[in-house]
VMD Tcl script that builds the backbone (N, CA, C; Angstrom):
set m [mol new atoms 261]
animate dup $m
set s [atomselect $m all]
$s set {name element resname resid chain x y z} {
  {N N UNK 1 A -0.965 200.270 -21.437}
  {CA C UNK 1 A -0.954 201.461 -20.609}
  {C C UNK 1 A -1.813 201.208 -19.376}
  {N N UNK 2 A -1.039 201.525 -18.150}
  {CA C UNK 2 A -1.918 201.393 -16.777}
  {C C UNK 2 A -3.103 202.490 -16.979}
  {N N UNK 3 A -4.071 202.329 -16.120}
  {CA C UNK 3 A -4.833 203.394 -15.975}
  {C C UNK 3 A -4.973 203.798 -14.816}
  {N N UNK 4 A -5.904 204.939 -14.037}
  {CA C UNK 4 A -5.935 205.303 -12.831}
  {C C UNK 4 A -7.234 204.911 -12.390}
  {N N UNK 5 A -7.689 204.593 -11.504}
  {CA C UNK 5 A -9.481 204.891 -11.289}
  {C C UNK 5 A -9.472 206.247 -10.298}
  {N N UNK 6 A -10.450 206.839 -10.510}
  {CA C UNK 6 A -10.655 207.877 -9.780}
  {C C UNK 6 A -12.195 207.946 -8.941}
  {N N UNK 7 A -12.160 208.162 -7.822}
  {CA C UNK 7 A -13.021 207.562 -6.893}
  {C C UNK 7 A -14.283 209.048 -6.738}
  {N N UNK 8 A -14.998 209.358 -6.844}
  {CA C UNK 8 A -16.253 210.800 -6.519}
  {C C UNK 8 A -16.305 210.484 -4.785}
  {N N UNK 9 A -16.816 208.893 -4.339}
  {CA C UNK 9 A -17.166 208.860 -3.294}
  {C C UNK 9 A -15.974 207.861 -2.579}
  {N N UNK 10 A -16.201 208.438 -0.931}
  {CA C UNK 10 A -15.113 207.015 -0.250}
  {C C UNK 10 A -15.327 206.089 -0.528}
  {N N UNK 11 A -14.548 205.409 -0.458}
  {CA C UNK 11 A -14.574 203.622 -0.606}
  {C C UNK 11 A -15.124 203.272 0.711}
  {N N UNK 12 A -15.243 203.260 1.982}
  {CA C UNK 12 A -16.235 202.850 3.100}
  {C C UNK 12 A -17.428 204.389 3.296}
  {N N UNK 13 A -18.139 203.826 3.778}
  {CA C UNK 13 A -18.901 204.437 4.455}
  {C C UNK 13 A -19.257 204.004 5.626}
  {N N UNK 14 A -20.033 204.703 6.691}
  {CA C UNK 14 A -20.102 204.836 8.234}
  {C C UNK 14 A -21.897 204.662 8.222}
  {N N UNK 15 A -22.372 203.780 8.493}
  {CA C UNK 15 A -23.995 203.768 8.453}
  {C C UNK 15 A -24.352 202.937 9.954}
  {N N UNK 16 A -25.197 204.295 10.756}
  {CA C UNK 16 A -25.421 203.231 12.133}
  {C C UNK 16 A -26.972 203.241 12.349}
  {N N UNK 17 A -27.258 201.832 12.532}
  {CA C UNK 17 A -28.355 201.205 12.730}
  {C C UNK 17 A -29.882 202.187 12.830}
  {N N UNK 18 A -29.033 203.012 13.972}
  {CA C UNK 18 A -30.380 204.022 14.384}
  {C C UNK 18 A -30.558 205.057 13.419}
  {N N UNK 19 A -29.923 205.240 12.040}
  {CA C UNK 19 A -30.082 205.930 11.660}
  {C C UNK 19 A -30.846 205.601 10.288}
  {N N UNK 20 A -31.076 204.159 10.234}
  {CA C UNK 20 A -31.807 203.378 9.588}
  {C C UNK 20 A -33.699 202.806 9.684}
  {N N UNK 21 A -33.701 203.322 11.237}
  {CA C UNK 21 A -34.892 202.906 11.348}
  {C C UNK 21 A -35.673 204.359 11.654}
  {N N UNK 22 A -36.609 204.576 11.414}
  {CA C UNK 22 A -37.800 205.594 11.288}
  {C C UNK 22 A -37.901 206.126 12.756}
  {N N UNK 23 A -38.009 206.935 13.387}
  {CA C UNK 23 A -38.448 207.498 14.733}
  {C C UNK 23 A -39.554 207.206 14.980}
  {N N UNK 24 A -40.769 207.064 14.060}
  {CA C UNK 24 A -42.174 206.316 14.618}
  {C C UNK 24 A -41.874 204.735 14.111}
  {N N UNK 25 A -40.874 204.101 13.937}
  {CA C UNK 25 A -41.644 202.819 13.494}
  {C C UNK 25 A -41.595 202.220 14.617}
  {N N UNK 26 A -42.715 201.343 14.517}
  {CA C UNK 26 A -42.958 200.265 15.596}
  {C C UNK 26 A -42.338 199.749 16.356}
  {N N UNK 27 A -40.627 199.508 15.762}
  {CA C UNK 27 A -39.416 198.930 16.900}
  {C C UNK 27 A -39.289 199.439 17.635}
  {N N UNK 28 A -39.101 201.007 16.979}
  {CA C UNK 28 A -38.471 201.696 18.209}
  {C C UNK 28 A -39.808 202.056 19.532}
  {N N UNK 29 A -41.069 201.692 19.650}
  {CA C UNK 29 A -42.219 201.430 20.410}
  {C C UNK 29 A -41.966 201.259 21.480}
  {N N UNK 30 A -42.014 199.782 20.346}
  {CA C UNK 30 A -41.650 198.201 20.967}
  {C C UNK 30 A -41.002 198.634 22.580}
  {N N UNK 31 A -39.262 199.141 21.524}
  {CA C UNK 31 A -38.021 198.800 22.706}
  {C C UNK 31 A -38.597 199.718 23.783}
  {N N UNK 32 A -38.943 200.895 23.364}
  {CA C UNK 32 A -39.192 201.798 24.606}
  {C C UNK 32 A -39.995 201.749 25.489}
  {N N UNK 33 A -41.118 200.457 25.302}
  {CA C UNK 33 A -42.033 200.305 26.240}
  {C C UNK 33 A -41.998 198.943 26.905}
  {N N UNK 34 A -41.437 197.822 26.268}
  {CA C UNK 34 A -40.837 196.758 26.549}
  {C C UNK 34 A -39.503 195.990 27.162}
  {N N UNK 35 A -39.536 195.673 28.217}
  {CA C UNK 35 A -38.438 195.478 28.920}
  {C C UNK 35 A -38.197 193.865 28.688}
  {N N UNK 36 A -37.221 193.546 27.742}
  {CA C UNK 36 A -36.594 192.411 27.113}
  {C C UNK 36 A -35.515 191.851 28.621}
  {N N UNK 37 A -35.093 192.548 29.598}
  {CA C UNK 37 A -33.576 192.127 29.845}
  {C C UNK 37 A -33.861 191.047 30.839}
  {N N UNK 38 A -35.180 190.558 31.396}
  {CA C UNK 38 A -35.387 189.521 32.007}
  {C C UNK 38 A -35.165 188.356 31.470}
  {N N UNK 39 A -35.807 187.896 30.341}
  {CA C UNK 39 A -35.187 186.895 29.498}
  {C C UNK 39 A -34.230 186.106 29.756}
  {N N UNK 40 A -32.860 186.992 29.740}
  {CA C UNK 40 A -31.700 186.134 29.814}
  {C C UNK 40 A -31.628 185.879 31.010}
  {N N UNK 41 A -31.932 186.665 32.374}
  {CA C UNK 41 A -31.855 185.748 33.535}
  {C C UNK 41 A -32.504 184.654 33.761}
  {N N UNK 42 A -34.168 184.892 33.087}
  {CA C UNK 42 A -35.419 183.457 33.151}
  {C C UNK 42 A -34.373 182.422 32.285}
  {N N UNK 43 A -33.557 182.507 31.416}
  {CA C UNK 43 A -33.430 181.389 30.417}
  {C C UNK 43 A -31.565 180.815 30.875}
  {N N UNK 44 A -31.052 181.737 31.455}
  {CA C UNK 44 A -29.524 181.005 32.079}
  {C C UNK 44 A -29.974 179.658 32.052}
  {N N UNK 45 A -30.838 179.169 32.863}
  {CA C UNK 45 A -30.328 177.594 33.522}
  {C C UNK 45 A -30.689 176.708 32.115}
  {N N UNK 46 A -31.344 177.155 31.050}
  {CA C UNK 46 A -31.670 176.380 29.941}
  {C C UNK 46 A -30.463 176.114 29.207}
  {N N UNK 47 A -29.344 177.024 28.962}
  {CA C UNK 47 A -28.141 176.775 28.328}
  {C C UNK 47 A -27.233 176.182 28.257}
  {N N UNK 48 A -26.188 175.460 28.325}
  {CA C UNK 48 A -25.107 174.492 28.229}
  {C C UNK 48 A -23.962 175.451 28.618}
  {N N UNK 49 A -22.961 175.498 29.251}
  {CA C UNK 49 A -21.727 175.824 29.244}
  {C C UNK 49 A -20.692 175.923 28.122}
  {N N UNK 50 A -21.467 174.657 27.913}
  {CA C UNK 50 A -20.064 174.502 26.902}
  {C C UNK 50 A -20.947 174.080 25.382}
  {N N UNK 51 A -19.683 174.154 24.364}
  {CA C UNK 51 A -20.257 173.822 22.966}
  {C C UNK 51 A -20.164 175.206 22.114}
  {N N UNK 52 A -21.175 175.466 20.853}
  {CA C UNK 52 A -20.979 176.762 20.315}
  {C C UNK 52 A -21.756 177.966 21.115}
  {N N UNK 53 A -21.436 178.997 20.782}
  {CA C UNK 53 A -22.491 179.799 21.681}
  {C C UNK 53 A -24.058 180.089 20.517}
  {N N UNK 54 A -24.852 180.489 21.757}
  {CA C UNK 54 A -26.156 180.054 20.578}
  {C C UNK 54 A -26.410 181.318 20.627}
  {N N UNK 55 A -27.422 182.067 20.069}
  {CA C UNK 55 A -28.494 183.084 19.322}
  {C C UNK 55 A -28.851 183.893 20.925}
  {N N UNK 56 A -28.359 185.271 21.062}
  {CA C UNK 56 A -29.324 185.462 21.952}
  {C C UNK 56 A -30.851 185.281 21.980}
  {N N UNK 57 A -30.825 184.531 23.537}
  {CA C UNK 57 A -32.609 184.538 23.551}
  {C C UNK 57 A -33.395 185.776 24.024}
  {N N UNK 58 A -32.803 186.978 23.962}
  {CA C UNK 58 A -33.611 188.276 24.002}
  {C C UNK 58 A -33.902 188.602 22.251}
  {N N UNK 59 A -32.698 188.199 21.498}
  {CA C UNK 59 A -32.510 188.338 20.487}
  {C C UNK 59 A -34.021 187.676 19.618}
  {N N UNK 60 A -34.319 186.252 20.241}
  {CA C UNK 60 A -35.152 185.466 19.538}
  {C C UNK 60 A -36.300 185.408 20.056}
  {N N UNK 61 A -36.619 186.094 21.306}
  {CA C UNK 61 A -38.063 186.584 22.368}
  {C C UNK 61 A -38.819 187.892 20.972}
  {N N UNK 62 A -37.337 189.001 20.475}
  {CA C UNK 62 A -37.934 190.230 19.872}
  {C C UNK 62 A -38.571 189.417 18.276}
  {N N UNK 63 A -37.417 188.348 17.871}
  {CA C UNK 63 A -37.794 187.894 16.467}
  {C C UNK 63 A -39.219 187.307 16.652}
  {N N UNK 64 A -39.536 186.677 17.384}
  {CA C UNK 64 A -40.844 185.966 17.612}
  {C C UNK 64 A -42.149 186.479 17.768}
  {N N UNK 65 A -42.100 187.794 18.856}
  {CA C UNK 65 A -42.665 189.295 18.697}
  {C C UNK 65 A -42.937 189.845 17.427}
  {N N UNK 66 A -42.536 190.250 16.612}
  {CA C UNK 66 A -41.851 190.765 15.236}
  {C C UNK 66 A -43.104 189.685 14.893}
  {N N UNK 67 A -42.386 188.779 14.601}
  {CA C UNK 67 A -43.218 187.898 13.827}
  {C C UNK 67 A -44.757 187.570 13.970}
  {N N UNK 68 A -44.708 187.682 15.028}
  {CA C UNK 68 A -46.421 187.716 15.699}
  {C C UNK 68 A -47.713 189.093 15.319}
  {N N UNK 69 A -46.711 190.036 15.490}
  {CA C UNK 69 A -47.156 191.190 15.239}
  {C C UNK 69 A -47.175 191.352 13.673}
  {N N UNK 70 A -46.445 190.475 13.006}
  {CA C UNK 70 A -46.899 190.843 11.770}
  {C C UNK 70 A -47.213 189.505 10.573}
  {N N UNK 71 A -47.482 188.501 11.364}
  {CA C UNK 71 A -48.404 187.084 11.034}
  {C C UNK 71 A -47.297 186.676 10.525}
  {N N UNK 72 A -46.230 186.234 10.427}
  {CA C UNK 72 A -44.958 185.528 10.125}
  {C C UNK 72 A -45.241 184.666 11.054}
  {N N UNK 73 A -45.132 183.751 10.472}
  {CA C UNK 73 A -44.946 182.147 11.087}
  {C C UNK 73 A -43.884 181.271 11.122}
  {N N UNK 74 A -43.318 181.636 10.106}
  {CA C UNK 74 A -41.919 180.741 9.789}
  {C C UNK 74 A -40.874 181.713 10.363}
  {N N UNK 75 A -39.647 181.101 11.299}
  {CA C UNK 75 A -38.890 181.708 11.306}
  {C C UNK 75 A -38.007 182.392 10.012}
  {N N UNK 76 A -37.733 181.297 9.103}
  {CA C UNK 76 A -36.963 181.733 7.931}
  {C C UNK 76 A -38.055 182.775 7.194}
  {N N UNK 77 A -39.113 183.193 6.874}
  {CA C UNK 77 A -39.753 184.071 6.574}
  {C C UNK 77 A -39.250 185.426 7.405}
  {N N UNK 78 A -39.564 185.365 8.283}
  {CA C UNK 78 A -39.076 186.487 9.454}
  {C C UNK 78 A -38.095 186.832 9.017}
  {N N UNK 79 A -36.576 186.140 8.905}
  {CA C UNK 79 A -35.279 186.882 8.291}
  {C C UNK 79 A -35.570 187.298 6.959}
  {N N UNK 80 A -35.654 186.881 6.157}
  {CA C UNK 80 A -36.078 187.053 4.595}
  {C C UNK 80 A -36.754 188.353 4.685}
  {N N UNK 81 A -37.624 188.129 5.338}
  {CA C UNK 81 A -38.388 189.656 5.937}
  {C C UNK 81 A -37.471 190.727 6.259}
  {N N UNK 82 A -36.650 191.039 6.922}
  {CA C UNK 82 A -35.689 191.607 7.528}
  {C C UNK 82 A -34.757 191.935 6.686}
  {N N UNK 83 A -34.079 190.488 6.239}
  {CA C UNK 83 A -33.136 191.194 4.713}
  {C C UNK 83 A -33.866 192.224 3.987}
  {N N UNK 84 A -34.922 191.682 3.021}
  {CA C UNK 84 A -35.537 192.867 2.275}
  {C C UNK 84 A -35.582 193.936 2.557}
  {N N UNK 85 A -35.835 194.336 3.870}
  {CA C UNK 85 A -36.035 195.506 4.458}
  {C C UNK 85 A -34.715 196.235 4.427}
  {N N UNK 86 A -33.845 195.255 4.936}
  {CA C UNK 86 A -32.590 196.304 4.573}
  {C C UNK 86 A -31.854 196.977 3.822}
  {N N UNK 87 A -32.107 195.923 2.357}
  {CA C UNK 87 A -31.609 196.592 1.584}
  {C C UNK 87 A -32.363 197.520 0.787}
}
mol reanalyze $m
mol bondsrecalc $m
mol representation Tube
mol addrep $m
């Protein structure tokens, strides 16, 4: 005999970022007092054209920040850091 499953909740849900992080935590500070968007103009001429595309370096200016501010030294610590947090 087949059976049915019957579902209470949707099968996706809709979860956006900002609604994940705290209104006082420190990121959101950070972004509001820190102006990241120079970066990528200082760092253009460092990049290659061609090949894979790499990691934004505004992306890896904030990870390094992050990490400083909270004695992380290792990059792979820093993500590990980050996973946990998310889930």
């Amino acid at each position: 005999m087949r059976g049915k499953q019957r579902r209470a909740e949707p099968m996706f849900s809709m979860v956006r970022v900002e609604d994940l992080v705290p209104a006082d935590h420190l990121l959101r500070k950070i972004d509001r007092y820190i102006d990241f968007s120079a970066v990528e103009e200082q760092t253009r001429s460092l990049y290659s054209h061609t090949g894979r595309p790499s990691i934004d370096p505004e992306v890896l200016i904030r990870m390094m920040a992050l990490g400083y501010l909270h004695g992380i030294t290792s990059e792979r610590r820093l993500c590990q850091k980050d996973r946990r947090r998310a889930s």
